[in-house]
C-alpha positions as CSV (number, residue, x, y, z in Angstrom):
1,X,-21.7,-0.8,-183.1
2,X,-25.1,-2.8,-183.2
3,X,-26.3,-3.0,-179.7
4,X,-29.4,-4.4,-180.8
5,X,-27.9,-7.6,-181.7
6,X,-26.8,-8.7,-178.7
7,X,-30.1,-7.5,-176.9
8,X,-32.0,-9.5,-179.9
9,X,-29.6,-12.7,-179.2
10,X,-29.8,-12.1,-175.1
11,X,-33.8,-12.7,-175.7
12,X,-33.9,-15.8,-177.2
13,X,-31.5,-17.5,-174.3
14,X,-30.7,-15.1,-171.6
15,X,-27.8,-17.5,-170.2
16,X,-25.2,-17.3,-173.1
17,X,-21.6,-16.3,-172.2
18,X,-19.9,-13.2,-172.7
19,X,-17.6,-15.7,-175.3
20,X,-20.9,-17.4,-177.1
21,X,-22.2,-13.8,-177.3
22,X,-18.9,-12.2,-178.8
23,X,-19.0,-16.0,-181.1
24,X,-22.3,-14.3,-182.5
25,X,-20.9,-11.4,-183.3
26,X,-18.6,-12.7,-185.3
27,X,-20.8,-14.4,-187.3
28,X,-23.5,-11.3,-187.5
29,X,-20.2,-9.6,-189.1
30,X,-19.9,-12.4,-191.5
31,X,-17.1,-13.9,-190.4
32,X,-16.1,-17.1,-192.5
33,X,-14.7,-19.6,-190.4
34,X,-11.7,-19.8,-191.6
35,X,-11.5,-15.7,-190.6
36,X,-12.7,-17.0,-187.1
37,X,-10.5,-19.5,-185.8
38,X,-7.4,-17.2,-187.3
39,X,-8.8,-14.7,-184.9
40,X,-9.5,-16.9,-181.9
41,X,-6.4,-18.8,-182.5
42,X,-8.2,-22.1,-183.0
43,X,-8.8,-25.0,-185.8
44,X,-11.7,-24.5,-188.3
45,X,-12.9,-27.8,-186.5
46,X,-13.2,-26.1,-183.2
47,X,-15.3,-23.2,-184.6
48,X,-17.7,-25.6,-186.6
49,X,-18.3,-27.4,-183.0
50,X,-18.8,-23.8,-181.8
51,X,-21.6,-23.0,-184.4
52,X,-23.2,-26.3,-184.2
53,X,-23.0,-25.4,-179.9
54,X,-24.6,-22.0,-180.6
55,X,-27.4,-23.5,-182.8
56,X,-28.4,-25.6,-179.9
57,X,-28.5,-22.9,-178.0
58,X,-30.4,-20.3,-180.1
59,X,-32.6,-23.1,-181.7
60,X,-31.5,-22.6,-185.0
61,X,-32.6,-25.5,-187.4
62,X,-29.7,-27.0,-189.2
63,X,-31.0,-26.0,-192.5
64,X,-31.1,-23.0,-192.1
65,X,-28.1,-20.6,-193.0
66,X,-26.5,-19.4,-189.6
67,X,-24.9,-15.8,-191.6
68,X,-28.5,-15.6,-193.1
69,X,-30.5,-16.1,-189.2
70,X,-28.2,-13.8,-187.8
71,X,-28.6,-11.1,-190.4
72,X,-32.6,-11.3,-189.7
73,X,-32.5,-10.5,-186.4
């Protein structure tokens, strides 16, 4: 539905996972967390360690707002 996301996401680190890369998606959907770990039948905890992982990964400063990043792509 937005192939450009992912091709946006793939050029900042080319070596994310097909998991980390459907991870972003959820959160360019605006996914809360809660809404996340209901759907990937894990805690809240786990996803929060997953954002804070992505972050890392897409050098995303941690003040800024991860829905906001994604969304200005």
């Amino acid at each position: 539905m937005y192939p450009n996301v992912c091709a946006a996401i793939l050029k900042i680190n080319p070596r994310l996972i097909s998991s980390e890369l459907k991870f972003c998606a959820l959160l360019f959907l605006n996914f809360s967390t809660k809404d996340i770990a209901e759907y990937t039948f894990t805690s809240p905890k786990t996803v929060q360690n997953r954002k804070n992982g992505i972050r890392k990964k897409l050098n995303i400063p941690s003040d800024t707002d991860l829905y906001l990043w994604f969304k200005n792509l």
